[in-house]
C-alpha positions as CSV (number, residue, x, y, z in Angstrom):
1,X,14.9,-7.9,-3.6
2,X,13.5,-5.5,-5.9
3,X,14.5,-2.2,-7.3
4,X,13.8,0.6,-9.0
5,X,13.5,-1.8,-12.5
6,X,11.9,-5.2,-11.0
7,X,8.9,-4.4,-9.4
8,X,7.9,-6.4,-6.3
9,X,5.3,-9.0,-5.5
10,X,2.0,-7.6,-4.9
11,X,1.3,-7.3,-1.4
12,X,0.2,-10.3,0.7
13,X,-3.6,-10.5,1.6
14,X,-4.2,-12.5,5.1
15,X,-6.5,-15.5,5.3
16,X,-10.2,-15.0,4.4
17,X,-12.9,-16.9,3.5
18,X,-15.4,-14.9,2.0
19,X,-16.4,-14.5,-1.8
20,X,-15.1,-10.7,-1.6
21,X,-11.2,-11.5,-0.4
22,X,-11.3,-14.6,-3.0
23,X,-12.3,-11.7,-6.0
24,X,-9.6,-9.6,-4.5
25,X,-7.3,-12.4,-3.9
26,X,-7.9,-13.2,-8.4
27,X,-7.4,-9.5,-9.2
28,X,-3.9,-9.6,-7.3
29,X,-3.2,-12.8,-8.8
30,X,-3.9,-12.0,-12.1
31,X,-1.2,-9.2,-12.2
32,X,2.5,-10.2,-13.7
33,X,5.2,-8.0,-11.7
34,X,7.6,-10.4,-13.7
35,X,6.9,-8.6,-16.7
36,X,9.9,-7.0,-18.7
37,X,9.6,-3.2,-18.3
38,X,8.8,-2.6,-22.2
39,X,5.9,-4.8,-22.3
40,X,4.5,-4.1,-19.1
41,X,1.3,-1.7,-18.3
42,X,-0.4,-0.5,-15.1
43,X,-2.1,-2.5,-12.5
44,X,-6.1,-2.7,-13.6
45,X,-8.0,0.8,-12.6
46,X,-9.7,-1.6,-9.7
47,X,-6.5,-0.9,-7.8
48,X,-7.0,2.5,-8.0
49,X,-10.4,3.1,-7.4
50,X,-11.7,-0.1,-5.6
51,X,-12.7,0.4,-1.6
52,X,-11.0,-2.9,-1.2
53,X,-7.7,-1.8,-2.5
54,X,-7.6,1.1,-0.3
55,X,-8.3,-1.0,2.6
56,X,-5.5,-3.5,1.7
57,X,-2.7,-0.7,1.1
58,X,-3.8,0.7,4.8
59,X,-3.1,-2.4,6.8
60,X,-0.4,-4.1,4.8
61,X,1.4,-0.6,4.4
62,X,0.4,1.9,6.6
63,X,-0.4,0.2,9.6
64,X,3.1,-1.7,9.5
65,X,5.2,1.2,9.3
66,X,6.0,4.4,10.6
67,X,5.0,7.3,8.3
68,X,5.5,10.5,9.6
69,X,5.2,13.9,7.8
70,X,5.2,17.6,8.6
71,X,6.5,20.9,8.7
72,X,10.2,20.7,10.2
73,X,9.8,24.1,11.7
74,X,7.6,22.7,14.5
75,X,9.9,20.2,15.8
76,X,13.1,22.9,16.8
77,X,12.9,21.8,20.5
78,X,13.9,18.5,22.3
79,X,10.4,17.0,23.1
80,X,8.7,18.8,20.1
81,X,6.1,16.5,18.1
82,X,3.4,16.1,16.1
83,X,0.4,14.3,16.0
84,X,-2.5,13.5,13.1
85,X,-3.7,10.9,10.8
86,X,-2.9,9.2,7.6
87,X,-5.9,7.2,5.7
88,X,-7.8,7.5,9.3
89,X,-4.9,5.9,11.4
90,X,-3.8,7.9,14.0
91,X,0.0,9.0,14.4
């Protein structure tokens, strides 16, 4: 289990064929999160600014789990919620 010190695994990508998921699948693989603290640096700028990335982190993250945000002052009332989006999934 990880913590705040031990980062975990990268997240898993799902079975794919093409040429595109096997240069994602080499850019995931190619980071070390077993690297001590002191010596370790950021995940490449690709995982930042790559499409790709962004569509991994939305379905292994977002679309798995509940992720709710908003103003508490419009849920004061049984039955009160809210609706909207996050990374164009709807909630």
């Amino acid at each position: 289990m990880a913590d705040a010190t031990t980062p975990g695994p990268p997240p898993a990508l799902p079975p794919a064929p093409s040429a595109a998921h096997a240069e994602l699948r080499a850019l995931i693989a190619a980071y070390d999160p077993a690297v001590p603290l002191a010596s370790a640096s950021l995940p490449p700028a690709d995982w930042y600014t790559d499409p790709r990335f962004f569509a991994l982190d939305r379905d292994a993250v977002l679309r798995r789990h509940w992720h709710c945000a908003g103003p508490l002052a419009l849920l004061q009332k049984p039955g009160d919620y809210l609706t909207g989006q996050l990374a164009g999934l709807p909630w």
